[in-house]
PDB file of N, CA, C and O in Angstrom:
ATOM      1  N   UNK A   1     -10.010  10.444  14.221  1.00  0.00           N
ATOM      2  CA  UNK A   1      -8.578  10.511  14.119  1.00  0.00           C
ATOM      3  C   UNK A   1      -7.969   9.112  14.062  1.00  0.00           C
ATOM      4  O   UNK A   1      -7.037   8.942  13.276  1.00  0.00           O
ATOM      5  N   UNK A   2      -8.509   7.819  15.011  1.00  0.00           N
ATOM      6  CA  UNK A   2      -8.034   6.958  15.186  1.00  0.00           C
ATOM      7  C   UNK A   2      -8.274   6.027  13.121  1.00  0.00           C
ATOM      8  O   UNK A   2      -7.471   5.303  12.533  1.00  0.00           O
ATOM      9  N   UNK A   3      -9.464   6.452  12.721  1.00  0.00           N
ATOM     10  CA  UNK A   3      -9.908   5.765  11.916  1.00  0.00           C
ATOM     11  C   UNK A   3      -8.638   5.942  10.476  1.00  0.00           C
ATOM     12  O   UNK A   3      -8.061   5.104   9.782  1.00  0.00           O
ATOM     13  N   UNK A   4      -8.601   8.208  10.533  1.00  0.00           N
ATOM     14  CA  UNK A   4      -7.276   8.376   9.660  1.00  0.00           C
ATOM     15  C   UNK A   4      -6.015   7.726   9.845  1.00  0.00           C
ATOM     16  O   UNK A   4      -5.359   7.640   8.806  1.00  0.00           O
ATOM     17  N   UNK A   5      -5.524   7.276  10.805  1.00  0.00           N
ATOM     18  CA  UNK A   5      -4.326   6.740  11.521  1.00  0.00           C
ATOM     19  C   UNK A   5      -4.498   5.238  10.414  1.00  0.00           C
ATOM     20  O   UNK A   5      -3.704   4.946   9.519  1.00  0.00           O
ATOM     21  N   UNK A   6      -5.659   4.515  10.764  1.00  0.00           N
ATOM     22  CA  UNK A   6      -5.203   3.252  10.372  1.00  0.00           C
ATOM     23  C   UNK A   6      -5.996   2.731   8.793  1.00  0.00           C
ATOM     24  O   UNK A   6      -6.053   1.565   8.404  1.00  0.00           O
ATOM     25  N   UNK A   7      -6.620   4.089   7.981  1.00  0.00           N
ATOM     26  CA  UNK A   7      -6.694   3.792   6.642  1.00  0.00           C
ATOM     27  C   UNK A   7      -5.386   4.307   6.355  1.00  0.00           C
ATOM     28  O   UNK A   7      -4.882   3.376   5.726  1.00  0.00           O
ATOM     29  N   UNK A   8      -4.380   5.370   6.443  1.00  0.00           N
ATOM     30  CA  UNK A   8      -3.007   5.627   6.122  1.00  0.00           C
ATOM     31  C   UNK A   8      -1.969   4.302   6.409  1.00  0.00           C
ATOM     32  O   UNK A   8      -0.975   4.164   5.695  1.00  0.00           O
ATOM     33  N   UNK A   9      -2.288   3.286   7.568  1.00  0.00           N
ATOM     34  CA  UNK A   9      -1.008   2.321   7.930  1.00  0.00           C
ATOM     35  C   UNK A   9      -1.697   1.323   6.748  1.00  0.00           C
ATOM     36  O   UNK A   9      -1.046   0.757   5.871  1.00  0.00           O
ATOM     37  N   UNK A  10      -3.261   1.232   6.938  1.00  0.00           N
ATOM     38  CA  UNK A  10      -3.963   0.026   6.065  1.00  0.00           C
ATOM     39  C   UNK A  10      -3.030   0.832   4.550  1.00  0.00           C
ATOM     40  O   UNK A  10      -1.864   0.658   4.196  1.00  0.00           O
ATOM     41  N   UNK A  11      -3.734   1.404   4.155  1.00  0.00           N
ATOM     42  CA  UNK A  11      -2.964   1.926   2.127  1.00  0.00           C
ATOM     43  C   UNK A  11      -1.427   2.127   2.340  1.00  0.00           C
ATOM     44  O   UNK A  11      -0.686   2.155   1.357  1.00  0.00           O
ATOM     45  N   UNK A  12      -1.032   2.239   3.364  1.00  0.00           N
ATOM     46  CA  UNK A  12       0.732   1.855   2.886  1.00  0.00           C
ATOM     47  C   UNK A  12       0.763   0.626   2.806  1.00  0.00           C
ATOM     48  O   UNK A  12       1.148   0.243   1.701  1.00  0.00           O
ATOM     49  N   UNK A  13       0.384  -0.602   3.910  1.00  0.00           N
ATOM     50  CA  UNK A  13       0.527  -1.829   3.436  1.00  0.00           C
ATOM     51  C   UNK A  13       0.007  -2.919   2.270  1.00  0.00           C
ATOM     52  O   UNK A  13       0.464  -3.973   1.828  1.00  0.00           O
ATOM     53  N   UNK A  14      -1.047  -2.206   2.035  1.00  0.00           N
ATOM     54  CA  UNK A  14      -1.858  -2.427   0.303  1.00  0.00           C
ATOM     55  C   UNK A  14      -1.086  -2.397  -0.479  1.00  0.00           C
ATOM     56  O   UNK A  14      -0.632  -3.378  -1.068  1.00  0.00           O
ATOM     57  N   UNK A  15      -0.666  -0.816  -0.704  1.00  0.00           N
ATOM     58  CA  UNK A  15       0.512  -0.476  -1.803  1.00  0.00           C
ATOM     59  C   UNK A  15       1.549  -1.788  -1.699  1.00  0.00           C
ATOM     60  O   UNK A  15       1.710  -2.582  -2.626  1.00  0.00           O
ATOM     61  N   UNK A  16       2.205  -1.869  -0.438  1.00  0.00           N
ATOM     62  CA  UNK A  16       2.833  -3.083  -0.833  1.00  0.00           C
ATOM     63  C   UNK A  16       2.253  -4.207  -1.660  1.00  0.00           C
ATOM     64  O   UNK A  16       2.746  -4.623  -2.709  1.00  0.00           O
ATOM     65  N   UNK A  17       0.752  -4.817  -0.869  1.00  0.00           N
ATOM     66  CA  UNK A  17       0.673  -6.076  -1.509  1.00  0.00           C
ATOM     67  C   UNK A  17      -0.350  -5.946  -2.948  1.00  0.00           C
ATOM     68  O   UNK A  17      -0.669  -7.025  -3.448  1.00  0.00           O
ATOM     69  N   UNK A  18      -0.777  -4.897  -3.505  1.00  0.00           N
ATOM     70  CA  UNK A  18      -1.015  -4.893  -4.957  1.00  0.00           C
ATOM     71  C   UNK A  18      -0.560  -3.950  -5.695  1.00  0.00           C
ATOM     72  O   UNK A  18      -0.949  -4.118  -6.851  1.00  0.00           O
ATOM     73  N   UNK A  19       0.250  -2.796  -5.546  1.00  0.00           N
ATOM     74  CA  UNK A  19       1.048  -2.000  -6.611  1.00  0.00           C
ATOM     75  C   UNK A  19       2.295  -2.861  -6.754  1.00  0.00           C
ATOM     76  O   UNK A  19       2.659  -3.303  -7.844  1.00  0.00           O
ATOM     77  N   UNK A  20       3.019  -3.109  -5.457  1.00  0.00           N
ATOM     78  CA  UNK A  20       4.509  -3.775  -5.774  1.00  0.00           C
ATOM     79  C   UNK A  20       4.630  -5.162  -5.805  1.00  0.00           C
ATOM     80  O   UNK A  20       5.717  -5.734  -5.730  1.00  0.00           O
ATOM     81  N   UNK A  21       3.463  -5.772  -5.922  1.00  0.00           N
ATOM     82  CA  UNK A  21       3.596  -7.106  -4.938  1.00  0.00           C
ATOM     83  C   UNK A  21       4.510  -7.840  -6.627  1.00  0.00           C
ATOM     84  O   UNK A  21       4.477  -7.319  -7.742  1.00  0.00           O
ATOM     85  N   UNK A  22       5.355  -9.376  -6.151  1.00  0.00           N
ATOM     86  CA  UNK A  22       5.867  -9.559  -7.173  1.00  0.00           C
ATOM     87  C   UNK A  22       6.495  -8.593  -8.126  1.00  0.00           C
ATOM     88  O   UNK A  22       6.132  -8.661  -9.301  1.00  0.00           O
ATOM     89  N   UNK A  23       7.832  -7.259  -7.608  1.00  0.00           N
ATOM     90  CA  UNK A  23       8.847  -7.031  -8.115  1.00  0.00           C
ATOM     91  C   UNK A  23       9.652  -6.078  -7.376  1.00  0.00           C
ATOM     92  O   UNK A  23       9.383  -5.509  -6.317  1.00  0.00           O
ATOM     93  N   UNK A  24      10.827  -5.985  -8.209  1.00  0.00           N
ATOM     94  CA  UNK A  24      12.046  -5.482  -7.175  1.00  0.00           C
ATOM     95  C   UNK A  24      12.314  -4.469  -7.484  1.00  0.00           C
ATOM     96  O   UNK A  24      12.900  -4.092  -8.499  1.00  0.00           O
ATOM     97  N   UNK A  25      12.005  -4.037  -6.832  1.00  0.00           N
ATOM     98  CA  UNK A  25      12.256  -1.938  -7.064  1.00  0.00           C
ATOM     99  C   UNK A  25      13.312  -1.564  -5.990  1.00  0.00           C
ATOM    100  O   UNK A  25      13.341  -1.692  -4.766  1.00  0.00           O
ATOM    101  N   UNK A  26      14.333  -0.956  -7.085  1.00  0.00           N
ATOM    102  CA  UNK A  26      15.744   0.061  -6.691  1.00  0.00           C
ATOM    103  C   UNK A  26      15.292   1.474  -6.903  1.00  0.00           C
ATOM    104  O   UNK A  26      14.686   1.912  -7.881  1.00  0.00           O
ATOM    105  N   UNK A  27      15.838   2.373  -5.402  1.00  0.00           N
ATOM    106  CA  UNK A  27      15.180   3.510  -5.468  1.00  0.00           C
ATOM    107  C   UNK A  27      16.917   3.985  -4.669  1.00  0.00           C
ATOM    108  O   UNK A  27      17.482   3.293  -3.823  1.00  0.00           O
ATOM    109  N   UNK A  28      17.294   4.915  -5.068  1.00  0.00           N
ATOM    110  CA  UNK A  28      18.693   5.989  -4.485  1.00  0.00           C
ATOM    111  C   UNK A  28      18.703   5.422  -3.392  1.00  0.00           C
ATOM    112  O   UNK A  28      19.574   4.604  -3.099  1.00  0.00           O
ATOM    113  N   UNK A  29      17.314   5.905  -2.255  1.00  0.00           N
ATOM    114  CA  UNK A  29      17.607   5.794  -1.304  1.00  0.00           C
ATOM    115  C   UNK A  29      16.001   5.534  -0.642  1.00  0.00           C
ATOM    116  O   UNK A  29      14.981   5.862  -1.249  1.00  0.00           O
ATOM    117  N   UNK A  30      16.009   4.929   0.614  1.00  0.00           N
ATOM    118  CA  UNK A  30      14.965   4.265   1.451  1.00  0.00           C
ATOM    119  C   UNK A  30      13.928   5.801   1.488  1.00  0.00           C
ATOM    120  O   UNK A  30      12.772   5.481   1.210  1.00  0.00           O
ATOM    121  N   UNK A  31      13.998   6.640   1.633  1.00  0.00           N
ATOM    122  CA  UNK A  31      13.271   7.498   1.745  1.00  0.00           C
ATOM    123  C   UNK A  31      12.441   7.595   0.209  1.00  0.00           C
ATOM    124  O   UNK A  31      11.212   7.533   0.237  1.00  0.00           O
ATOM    125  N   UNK A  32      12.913   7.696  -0.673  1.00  0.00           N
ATOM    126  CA  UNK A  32      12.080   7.693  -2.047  1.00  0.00           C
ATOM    127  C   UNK A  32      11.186   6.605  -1.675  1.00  0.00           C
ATOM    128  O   UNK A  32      10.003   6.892  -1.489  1.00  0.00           O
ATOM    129  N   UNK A  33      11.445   5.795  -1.584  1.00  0.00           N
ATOM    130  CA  UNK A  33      10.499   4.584  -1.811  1.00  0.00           C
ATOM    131  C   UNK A  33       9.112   4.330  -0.569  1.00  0.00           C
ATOM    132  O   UNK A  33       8.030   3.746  -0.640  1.00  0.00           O
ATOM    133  N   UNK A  34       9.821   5.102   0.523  1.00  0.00           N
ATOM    134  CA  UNK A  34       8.347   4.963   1.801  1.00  0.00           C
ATOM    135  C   UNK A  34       7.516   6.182   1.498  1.00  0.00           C
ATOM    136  O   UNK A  34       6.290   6.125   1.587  1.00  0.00           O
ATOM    137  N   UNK A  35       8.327   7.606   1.037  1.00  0.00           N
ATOM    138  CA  UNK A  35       7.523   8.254   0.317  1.00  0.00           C
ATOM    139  C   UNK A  35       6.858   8.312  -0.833  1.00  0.00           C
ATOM    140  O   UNK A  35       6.357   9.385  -1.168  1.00  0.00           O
ATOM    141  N   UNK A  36       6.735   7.186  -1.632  1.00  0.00           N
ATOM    142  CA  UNK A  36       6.124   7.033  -2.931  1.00  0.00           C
ATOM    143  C   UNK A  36       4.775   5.741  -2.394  1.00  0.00           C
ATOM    144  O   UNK A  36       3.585   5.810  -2.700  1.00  0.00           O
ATOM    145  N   UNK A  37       5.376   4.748  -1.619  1.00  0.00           N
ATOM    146  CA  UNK A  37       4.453   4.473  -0.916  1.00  0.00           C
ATOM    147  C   UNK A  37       3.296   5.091   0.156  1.00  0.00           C
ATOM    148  O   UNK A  37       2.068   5.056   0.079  1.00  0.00           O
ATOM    149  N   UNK A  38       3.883   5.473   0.836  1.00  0.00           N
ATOM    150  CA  UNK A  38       2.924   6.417   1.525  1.00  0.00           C
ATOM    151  C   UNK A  38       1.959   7.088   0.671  1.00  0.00           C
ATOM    152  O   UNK A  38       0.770   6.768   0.679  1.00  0.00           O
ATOM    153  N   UNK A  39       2.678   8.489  -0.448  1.00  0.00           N
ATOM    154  CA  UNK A  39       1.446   8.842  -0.618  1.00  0.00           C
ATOM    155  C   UNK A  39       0.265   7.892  -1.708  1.00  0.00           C
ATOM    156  O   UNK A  39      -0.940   8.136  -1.770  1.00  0.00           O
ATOM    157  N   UNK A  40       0.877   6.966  -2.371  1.00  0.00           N
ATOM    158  CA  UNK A  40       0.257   6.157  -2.923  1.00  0.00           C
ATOM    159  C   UNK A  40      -1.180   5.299  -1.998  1.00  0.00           C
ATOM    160  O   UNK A  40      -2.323   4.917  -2.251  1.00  0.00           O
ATOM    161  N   UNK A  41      -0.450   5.320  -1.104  1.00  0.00           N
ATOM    162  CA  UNK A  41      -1.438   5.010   0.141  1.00  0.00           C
ATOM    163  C   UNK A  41      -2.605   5.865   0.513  1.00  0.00           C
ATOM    164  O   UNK A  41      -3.784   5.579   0.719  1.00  0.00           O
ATOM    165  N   UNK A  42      -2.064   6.798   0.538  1.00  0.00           N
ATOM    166  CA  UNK A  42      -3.314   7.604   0.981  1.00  0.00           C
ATOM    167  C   UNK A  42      -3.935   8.448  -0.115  1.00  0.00           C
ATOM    168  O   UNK A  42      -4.986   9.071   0.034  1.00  0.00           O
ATOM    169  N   UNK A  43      -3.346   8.429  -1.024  1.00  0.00           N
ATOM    170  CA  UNK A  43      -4.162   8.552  -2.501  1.00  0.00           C
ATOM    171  C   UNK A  43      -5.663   7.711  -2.943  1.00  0.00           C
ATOM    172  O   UNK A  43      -6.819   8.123  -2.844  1.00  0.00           O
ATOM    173  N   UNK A  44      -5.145   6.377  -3.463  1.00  0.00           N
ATOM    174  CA  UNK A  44      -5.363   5.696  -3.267  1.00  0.00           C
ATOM    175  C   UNK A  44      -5.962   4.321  -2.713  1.00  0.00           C
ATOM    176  O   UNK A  44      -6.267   3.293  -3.317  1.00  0.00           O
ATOM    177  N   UNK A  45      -6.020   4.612  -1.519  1.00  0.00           N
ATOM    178  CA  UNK A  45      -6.106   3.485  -0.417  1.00  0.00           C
ATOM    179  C   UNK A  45      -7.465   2.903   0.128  1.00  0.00           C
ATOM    180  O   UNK A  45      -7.718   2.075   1.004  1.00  0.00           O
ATOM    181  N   UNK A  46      -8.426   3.828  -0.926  1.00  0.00           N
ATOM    182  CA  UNK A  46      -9.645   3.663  -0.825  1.00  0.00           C
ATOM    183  C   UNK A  46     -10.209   2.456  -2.051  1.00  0.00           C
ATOM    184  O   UNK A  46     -11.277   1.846  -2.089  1.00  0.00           O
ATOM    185  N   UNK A  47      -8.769   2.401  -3.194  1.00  0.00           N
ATOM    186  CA  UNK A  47      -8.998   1.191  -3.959  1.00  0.00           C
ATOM    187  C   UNK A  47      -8.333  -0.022  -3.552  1.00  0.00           C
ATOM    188  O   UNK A  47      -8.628  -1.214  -3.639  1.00  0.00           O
ATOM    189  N   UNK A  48      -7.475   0.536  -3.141  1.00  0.00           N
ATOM    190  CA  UNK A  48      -6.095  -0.839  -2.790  1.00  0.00           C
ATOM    191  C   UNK A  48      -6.883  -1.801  -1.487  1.00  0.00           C
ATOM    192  O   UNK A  48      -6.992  -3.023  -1.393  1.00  0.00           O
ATOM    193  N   UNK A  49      -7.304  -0.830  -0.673  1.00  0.00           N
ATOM    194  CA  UNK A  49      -7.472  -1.983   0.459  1.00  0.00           C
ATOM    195  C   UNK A  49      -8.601  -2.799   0.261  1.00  0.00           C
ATOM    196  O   UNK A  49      -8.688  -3.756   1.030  1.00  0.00           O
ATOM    197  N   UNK A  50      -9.843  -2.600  -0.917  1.00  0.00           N
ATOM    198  CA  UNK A  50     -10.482  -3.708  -1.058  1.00  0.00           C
ATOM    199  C   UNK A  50      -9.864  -4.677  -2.045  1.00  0.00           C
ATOM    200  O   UNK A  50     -10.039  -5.895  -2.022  1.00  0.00           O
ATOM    201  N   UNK A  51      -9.158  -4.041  -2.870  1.00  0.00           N
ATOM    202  CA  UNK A  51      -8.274  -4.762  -3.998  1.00  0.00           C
ATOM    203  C   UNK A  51      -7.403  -6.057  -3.066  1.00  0.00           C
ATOM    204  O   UNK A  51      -7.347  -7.275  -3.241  1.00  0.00           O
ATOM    205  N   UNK A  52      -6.795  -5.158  -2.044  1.00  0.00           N
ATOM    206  CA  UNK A  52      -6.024  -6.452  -1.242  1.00  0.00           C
ATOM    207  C   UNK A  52      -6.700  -7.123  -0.488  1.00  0.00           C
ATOM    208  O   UNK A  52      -6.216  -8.221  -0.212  1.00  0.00           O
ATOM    209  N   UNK A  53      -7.812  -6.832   0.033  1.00  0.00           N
ATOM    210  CA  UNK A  53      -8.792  -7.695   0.525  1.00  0.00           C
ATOM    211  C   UNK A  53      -9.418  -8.908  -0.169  1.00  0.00           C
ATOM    212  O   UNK A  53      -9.730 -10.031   0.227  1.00  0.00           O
ATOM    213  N   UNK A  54      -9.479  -8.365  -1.188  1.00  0.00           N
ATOM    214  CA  UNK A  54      -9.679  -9.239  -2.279  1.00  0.00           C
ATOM    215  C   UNK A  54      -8.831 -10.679  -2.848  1.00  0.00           C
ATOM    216  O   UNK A  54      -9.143 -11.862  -2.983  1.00  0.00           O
ATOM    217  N   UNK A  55      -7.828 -10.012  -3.046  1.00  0.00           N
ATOM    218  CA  UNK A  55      -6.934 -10.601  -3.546  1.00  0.00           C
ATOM    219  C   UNK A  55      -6.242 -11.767  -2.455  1.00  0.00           C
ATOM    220  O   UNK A  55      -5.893 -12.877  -2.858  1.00  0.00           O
ATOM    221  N   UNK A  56      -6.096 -11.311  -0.949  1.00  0.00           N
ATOM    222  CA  UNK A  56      -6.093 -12.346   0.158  1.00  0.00           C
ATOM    223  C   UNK A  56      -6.909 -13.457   0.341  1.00  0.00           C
ATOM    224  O   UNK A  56      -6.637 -14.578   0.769  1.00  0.00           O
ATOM    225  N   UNK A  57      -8.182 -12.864  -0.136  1.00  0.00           N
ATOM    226  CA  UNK A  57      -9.104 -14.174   0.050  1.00  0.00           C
ATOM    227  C   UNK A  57      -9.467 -14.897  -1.111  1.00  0.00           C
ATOM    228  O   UNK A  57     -10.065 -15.942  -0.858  1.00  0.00           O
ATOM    229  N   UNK A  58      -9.253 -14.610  -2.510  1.00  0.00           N
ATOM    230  CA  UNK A  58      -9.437 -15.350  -3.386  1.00  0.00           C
ATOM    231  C   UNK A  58      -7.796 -16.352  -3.546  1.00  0.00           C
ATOM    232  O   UNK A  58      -7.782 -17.432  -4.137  1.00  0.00           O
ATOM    233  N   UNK A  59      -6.595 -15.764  -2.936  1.00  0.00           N
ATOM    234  CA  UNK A  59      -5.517 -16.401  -3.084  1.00  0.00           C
ATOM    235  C   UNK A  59      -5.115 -17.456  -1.925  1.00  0.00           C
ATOM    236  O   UNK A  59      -4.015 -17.949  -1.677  1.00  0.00           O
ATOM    237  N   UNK A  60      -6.328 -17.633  -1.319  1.00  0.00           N
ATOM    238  CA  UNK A  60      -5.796 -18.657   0.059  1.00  0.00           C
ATOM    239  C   UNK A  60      -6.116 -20.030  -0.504  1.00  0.00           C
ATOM    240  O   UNK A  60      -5.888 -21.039   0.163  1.00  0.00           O
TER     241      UNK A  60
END
């Protein structure tokens, strides 16, 4: 349980730093946008978080 908890917080914060990273997205309202993240996250999050892993350490 603890492990689902923090691949869902890990792929929401991925989504930030390689689906959105570098641009500005207008959404109605704050809820569209944590829900498009989210499930992108947990879709997902099995590519993003080595992608952002990646991408942290080749960009330092």
């Amino acid at each position: 349980m603890i492990l689902l908890i923090l691949y869902i917080i890990l792929g929401f914060y991925c989504t930030k730093k390689t689906i959105y990273a570098n641009k500005i997205v207008f959404y109605q309202n704050f809820g569209d946008l944590f829900l498009q993240r989210f499930i992108y996250g947990i879709l997902f999050g099995w590519v993003l978080i080595p992608w952002a892993l990646i991408k942290k350490i080749v960009t330092r």
